[in-house]
C-alpha positions in Angstrom: -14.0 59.5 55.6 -17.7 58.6 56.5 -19.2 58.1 59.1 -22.5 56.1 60.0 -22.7 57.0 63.4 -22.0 60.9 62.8 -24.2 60.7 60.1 -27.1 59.7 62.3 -26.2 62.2 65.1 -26.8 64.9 62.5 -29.6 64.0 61.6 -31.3 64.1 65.0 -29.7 67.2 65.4 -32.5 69.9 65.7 -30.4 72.6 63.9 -29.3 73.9 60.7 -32.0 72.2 57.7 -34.0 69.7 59.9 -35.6 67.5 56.9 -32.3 67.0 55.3 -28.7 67.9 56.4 -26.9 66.8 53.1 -23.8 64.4 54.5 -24.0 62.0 52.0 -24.6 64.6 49.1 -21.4 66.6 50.6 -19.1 63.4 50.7 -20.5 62.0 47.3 -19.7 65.7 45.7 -16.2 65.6 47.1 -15.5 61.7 46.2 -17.1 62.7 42.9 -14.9 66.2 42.0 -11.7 63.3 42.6 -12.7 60.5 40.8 -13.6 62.4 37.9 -9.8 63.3 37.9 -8.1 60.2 37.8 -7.8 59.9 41.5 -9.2 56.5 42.9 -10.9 57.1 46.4 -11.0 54.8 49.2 -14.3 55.0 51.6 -12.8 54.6 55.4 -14.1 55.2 59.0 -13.0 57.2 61.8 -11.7 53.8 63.4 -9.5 53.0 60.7 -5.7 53.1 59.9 -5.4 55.8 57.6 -1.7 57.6 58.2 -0.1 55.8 55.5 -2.8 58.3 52.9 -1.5 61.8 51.4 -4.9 63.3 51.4 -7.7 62.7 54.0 -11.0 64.0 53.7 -13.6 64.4 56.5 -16.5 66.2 55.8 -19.5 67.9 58.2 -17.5 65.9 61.1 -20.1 67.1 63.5 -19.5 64.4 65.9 -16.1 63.5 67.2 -15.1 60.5 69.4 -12.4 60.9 72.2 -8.5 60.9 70.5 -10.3 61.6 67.0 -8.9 64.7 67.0 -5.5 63.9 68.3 -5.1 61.3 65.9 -6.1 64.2 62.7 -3.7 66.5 64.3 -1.0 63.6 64.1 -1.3 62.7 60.6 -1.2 66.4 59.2 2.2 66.7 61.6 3.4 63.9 59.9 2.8 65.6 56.7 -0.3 64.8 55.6 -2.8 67.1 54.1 -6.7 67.7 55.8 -9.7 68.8 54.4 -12.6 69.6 56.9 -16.1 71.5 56.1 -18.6 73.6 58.1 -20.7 71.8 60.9 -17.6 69.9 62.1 -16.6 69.3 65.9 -19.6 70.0 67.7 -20.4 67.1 70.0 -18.8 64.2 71.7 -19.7 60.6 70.7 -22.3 61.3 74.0 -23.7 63.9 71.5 -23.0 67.0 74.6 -21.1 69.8 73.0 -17.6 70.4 73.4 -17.1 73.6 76.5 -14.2 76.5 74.7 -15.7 76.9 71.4 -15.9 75.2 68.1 -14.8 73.4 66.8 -13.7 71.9 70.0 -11.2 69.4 70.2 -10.0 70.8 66.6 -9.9 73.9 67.1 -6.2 73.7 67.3 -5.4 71.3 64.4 -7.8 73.9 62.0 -6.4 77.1 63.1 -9.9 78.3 63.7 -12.8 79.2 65.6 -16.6 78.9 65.0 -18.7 81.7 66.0 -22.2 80.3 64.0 -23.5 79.2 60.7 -25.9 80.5 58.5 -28.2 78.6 57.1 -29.5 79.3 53.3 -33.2 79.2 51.6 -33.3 76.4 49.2 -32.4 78.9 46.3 -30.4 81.6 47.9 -26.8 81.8 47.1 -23.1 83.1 48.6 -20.3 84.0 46.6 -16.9 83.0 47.4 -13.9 85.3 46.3 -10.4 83.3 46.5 -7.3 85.3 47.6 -4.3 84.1 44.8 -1.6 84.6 46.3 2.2 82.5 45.7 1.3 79.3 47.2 -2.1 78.9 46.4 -3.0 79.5 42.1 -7.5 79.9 42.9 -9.0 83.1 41.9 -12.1 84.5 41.2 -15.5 84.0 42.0 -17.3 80.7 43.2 -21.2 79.9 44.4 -21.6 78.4 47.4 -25.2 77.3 49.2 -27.2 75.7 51.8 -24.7 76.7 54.6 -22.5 79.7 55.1 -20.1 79.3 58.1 -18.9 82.3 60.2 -15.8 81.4 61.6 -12.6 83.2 63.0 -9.0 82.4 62.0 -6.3 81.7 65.1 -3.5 80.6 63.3 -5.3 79.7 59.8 -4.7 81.7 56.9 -7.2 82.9 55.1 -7.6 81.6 50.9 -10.9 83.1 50.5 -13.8 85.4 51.7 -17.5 85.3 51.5 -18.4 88.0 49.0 -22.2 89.2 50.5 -24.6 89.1 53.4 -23.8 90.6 57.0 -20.6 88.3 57.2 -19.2 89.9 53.6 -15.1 89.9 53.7 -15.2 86.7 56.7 -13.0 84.0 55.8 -14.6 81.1 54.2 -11.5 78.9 53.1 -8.8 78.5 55.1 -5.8 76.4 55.8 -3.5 75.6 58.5 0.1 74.8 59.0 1.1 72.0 61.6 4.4 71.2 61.7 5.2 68.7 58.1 1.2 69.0 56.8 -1.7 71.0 56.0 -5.7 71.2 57.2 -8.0 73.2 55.5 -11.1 74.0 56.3 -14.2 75.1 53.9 -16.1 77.2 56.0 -19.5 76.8 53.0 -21.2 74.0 50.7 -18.8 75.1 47.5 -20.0 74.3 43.9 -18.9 71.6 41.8 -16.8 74.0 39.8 -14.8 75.2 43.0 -14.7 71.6 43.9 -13.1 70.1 40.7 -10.7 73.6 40.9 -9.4 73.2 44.3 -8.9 69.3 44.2 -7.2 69.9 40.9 -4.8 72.4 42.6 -4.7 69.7 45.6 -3.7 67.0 43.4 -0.6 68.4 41.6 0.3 70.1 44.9 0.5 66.6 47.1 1.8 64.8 43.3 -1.5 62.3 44.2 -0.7 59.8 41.3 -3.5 59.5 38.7 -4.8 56.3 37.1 -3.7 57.7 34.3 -1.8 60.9 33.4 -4.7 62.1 31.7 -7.8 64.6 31.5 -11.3 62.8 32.1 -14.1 63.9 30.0 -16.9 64.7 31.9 -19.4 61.9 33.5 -16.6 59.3 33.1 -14.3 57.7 35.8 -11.4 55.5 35.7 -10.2 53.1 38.3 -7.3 50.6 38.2 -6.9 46.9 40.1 -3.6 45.6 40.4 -2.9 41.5 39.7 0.3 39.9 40.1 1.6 40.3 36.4 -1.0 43.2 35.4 -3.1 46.1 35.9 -6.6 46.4 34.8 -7.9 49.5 34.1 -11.5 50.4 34.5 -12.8 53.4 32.4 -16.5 53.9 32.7 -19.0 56.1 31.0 -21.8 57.7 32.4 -23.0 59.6 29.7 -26.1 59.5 27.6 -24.3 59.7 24.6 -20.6 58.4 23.1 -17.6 59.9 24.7 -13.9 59.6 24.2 -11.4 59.6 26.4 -8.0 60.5 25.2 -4.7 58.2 26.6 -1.3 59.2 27.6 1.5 59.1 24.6 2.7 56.1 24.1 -0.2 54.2 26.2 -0.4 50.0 25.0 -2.8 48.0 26.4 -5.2 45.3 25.6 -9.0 45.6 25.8 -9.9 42.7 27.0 -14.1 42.9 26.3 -13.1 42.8 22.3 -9.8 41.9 22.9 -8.5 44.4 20.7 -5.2 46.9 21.4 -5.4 49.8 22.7 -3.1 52.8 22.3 -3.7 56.5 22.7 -7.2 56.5 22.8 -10.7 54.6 24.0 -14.5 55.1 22.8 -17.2 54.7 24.6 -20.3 53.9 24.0 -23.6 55.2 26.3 -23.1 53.7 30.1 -20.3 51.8 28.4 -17.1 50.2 30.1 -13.3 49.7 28.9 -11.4 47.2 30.7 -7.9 47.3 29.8 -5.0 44.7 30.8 -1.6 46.2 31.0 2.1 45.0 31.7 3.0 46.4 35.4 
């Protein structure tokens, strides 16, 4: 989900890292730790229909129009899963802040409340220590910068905990049970690695169908358009140099730039595209 309007209110906002807030960098790291997986991503706005999605992502949703957070807290009843960041339900679309705490009118949905955030020199670093436990498969140790949250769980249970500074042990992933769905909430900027991890774990946990049933190489994406016959796949390379993608078994297609058949697996040359046609 992105915003224009939210996106400007943040950046007037005379808080946190005045020259440069990061939004876009935050929703193109998300879109990107997806799409590197197989998982196509649609861009939508608060003001569209998006129920019929498994997964919705809203990012640094610092501003948050009246019903906004009504209609999040319906989706993830109606079993859909949430994932919400630091610096999110602040103001109204007015831009005054919401009286009760944040984050205001989602307080509620998120399980959580916001006592402050903490904001990071350009090279200082958190660490984030995931809590395994039988319904959620992260461990270990993650970076995270720029912004460290310090929020409070109501209802939320806590995945992970910042690992140093004055807030060391305070939750900084969390998620939320309402009724049929999930919200989580990343209380930090997370790495790419922790990223790629918990989208990975997100994917096979919501059964988010791939393009294709297949590892990505890194720095190339894949993206399918349906016709009425057949679907055209679209793997792209990003890369300086030649990279390979591998196919699923038994994969038959036809590459329609050299018109030659495809089967278990693709080449790519630098910044080169694959288009292939197969049977629906």
């Amino acid at each position: 989900m992105y915003d224009w309007e939210n996106q400007w209110a943040i950046d007037d906002a005379q808080a946190l890292k005045p020259e440069d807030k990061h939004y876009i960098e935050v929703c193109q790291e998300h879109s990107r730790a997806l799409r590197k997986q197989g998982i196509t991503v649609d861009v939508v706005s608060p003001q569209m229909e998006w129920n019929d999605y498994k997964l919705v992502v809203a990012l640094m949703l610092y501003m948050v129009r009246e019903g906004m957070g009504d209609r999040l807290e319906t989706f993830v009843k109606n079993g859909g899963t949430l994932v919400m960041t630091y610096w999110s339900g602040l103001v109204n679309e007015s831009d005054l802040c919401f009286l009760g705490g944040s984050p205001g009118p989602l307080r509620n949905l998120l399980g959580i409340w916001s006592e402050e955030i903490d904001s990071l020199y350009e090279n200082e670093k958190n660490s984030i220590i995931m809590k395994k436990n039988s319904t959620f498969p992260l461990s270990g140790m993650y970076k995270a910068s720029d912004y460290c949250e310090i929020i409070h769980p109501e209802n939320a249970i806590v995945l992970a905990e910042y690992g140093g500074d004055f807030y060391k042990g305070g939750a900084a992933l969390t998620v939320n049970r309402i009724e049929k769905g999930m919200a989580y909430y990343m209380a930090a900027r997370f790495e790419k690695k922790c990223l790629d991890d918990f989208y990975r774990f997100l994917i096979r946990k919501q059964q988010l169908q791939k393009v294709l049933e297949t590892d990505l190489p890194e720095g190339v994406s894949m993206t399918k358009r349906m016709g009425d016959d057949y679907a055209y796949i679209f793997i792209m390379n990003f890369n300086e140099v030649k990279t390979e993608v591998n196919l699923p078994h038994g994969f038959h297609g036809i590459e329609l730039l050299s018109e030659s058949t495809v089967k278990d697996m693709v080449s790519l040359s630098p910044y080169g595209v694959s288009i292939i046609k197969i049977q629906k």
